[in-house]
C-alpha atoms as an extended CHARMM CRD file, in Angstrom:
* protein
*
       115  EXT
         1         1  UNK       CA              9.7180000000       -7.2190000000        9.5710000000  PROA      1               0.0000000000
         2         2  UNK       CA             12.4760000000       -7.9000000000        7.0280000000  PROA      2               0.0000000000
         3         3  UNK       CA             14.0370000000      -10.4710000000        5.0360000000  PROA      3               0.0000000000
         4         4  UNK       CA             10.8700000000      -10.7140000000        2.0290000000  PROA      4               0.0000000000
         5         5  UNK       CA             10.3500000000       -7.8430000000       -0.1950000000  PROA      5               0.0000000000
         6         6  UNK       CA              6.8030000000       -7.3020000000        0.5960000000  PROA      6               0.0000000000
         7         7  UNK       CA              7.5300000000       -5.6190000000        3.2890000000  PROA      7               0.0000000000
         8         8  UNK       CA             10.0870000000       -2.8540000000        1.8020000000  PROA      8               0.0000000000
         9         9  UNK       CA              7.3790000000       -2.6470000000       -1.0640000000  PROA      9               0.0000000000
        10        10  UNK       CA              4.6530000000       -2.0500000000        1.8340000000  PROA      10              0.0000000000
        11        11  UNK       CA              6.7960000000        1.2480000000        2.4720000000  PROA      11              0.0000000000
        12        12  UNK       CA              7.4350000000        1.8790000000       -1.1510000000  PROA      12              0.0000000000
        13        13  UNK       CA              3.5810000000        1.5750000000       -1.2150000000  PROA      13              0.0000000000
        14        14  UNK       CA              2.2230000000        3.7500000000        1.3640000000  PROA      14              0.0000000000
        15        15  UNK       CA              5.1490000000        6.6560000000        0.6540000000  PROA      15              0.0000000000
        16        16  UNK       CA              3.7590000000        6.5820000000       -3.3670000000  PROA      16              0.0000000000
        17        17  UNK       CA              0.4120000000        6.2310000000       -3.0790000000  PROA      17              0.0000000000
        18        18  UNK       CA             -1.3550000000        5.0610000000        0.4810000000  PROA      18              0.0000000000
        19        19  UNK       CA             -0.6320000000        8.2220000000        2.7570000000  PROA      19              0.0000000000
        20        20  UNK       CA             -2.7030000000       10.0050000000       -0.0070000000  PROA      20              0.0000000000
        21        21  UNK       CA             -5.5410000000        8.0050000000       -0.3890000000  PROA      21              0.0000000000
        22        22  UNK       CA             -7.6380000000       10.5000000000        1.4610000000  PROA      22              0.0000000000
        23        23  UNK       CA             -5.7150000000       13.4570000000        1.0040000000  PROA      23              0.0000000000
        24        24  UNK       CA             -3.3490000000       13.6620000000       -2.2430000000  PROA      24              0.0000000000
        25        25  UNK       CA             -1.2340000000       16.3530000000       -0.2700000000  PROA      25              0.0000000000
        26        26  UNK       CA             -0.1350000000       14.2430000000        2.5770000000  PROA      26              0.0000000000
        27        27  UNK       CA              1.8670000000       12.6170000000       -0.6010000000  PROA      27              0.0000000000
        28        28  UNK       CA              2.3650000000       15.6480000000       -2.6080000000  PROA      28              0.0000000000
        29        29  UNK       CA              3.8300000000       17.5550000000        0.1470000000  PROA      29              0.0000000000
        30        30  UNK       CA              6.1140000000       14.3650000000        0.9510000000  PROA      30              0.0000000000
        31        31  UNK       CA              7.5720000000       13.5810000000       -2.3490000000  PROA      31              0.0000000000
        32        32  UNK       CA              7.0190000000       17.2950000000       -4.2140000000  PROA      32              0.0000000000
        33        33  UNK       CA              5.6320000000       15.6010000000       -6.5730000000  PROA      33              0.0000000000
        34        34  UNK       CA              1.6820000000       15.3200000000       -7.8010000000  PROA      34              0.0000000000
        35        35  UNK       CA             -0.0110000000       12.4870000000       -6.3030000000  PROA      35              0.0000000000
        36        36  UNK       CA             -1.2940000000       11.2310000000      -10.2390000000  PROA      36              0.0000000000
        37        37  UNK       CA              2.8020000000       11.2390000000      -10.7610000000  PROA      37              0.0000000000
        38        38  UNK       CA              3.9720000000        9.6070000000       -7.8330000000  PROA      38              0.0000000000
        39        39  UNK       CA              1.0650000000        6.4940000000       -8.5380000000  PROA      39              0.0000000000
        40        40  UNK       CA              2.3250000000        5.9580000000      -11.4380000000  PROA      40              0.0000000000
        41        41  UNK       CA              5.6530000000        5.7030000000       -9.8180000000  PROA      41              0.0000000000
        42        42  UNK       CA              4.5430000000        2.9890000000       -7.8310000000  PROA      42              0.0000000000
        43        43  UNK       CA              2.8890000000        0.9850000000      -10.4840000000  PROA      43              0.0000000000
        44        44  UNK       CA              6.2780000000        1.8270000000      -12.8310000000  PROA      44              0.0000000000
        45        45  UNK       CA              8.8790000000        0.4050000000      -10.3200000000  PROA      45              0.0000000000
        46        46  UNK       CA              6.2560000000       -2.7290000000       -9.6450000000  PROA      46              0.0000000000
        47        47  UNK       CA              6.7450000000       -3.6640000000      -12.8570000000  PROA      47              0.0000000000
        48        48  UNK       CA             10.1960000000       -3.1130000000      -12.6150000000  PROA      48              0.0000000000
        49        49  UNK       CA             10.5170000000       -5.2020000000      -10.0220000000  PROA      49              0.0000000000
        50        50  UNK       CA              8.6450000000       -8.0310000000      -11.0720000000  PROA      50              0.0000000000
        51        51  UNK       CA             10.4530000000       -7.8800000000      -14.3670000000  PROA      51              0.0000000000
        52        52  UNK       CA              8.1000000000       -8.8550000000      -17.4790000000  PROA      52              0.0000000000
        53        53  UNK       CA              4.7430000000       -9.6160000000      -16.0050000000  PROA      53              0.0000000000
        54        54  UNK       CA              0.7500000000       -9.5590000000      -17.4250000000  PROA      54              0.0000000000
        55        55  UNK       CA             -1.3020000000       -6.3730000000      -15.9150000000  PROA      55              0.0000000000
        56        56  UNK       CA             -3.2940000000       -9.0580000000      -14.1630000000  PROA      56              0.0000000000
        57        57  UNK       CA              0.0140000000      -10.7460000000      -12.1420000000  PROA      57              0.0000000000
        58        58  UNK       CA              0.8340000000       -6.8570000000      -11.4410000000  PROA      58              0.0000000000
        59        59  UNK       CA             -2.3130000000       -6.5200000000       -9.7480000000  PROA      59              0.0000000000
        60        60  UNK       CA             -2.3600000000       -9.6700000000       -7.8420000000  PROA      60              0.0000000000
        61        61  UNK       CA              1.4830000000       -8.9010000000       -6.3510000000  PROA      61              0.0000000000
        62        62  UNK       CA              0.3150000000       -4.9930000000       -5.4300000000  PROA      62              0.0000000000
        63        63  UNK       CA             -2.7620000000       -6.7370000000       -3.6870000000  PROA      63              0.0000000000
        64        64  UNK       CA             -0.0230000000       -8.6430000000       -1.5390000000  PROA      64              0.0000000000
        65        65  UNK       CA              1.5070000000       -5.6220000000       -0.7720000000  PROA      65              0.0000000000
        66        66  UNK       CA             -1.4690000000       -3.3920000000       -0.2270000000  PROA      66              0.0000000000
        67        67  UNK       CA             -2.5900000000       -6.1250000000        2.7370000000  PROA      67              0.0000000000
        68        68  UNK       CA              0.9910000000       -5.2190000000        4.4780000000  PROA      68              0.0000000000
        69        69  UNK       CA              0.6480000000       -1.6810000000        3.9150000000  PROA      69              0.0000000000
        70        70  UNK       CA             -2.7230000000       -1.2650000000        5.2990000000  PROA      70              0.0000000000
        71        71  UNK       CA             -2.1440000000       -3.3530000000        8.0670000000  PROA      71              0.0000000000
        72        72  UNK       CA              0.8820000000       -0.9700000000        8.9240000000  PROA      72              0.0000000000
        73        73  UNK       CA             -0.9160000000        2.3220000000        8.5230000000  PROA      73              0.0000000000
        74        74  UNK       CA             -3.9670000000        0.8570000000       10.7800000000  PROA      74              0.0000000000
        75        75  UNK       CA             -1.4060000000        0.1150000000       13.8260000000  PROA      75              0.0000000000
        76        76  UNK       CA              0.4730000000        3.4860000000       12.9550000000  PROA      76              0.0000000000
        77        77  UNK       CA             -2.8030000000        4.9590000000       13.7810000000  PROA      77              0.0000000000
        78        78  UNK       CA             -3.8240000000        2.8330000000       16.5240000000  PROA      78              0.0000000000
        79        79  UNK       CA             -0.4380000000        2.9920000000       18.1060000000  PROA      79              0.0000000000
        80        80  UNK       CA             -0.3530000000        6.7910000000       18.4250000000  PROA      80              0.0000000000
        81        81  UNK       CA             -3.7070000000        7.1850000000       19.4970000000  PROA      81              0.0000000000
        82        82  UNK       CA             -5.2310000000        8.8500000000       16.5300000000  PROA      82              0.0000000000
        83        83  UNK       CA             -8.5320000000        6.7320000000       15.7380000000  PROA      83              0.0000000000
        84        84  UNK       CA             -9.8170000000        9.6280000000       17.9370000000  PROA      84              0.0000000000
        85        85  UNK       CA             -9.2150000000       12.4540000000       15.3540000000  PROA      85              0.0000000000
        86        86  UNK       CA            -11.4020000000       12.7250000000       12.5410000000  PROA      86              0.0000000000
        87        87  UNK       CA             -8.1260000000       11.7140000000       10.1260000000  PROA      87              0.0000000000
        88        88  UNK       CA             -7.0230000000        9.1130000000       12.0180000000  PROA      88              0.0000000000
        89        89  UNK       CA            -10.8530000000        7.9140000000       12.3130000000  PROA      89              0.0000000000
        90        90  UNK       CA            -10.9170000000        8.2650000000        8.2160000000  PROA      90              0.0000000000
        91        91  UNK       CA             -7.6790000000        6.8160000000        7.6700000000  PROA      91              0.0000000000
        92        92  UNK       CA             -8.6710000000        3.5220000000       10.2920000000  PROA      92              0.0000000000
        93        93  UNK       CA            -11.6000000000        2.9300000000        8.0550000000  PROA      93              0.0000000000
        94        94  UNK       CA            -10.0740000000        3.0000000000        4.7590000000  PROA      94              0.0000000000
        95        95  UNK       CA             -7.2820000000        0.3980000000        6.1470000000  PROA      95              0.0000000000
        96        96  UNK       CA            -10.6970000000       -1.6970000000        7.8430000000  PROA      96              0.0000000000
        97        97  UNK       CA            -12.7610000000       -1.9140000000        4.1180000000  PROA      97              0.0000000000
        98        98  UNK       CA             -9.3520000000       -2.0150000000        2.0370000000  PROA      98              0.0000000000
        99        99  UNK       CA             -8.1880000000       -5.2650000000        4.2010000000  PROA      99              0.0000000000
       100       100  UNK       CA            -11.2730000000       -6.7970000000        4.0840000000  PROA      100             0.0000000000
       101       101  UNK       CA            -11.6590000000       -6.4750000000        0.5230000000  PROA      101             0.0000000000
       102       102  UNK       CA             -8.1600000000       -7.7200000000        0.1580000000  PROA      102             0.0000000000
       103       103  UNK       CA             -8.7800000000      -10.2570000000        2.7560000000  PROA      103             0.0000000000
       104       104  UNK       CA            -11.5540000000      -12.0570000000        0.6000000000  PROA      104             0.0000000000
       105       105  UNK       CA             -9.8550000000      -12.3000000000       -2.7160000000  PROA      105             0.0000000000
       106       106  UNK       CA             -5.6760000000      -12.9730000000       -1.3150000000  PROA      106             0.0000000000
       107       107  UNK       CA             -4.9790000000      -16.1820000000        0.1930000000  PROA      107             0.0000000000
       108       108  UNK       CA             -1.4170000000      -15.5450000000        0.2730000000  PROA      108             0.0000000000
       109       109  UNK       CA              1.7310000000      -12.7880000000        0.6210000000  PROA      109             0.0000000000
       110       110  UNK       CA              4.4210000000      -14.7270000000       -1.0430000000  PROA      110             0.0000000000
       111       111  UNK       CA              4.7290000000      -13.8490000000       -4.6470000000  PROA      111             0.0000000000
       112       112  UNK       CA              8.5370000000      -15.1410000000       -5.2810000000  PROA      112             0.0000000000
       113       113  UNK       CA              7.1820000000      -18.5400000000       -5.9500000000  PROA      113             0.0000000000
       114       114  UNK       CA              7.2190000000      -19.0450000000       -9.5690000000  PROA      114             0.0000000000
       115       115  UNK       CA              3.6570000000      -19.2480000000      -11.2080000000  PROA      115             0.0000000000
């Protein structure tokens, strides 16, 4: 998918900070860089990229983007068989109660409009 920036933040996302949810290394053997560092990152260039924005519209875009990151990693998983391993079994659930936590509370994934 291309052509929004959701879905090159989705990537920006799960290299920074969702590969590592369960194991921090995954991310600091990536990056080379500590997992607290490379979160912060992540939040950083958000801002960034949003320009001047309230800690509350920061959290509402990264929600967005968290919905098209776990959706990824689940059917990176499911696509290479994994959900059989114990990591891959781990990592499935995390995407399953992240999404439907995310699910409840987002409505939508387009955060260009102006609000």
């Amino acid at each position: 998918c291309i052509g929004h920036p959701i879905f090159e933040l989705a990537w920006a996302y799960l290299a920074c900070v969702g590969y590592g949810e369960l194991d921090h290394r995954v991310v600091e053997e990536f990056l080379g860089l500590p997992y607290e560092l490379t979160c912060r990152f992540w939040r950083d260039a958000l801002r960034s990229y949003l320009g001047d924005c309230s800690d509350a519209r920061l959290l509402e875009v990264e929600d967005m983007v968290r919905i098209v990151a776990y959706a990824r990693l689940a059917r990176r998983i499911m696509l290479r068989n994994a959900q059989d391993t114990v990591e891959g079994h781990q990592t499935l659930e995390l995407c399953r109660a992240q999404l439907s936590a995310l699910l409840d509370r987002v409505d939508s994934l387009d955060f260009m409009q102006v609000k």
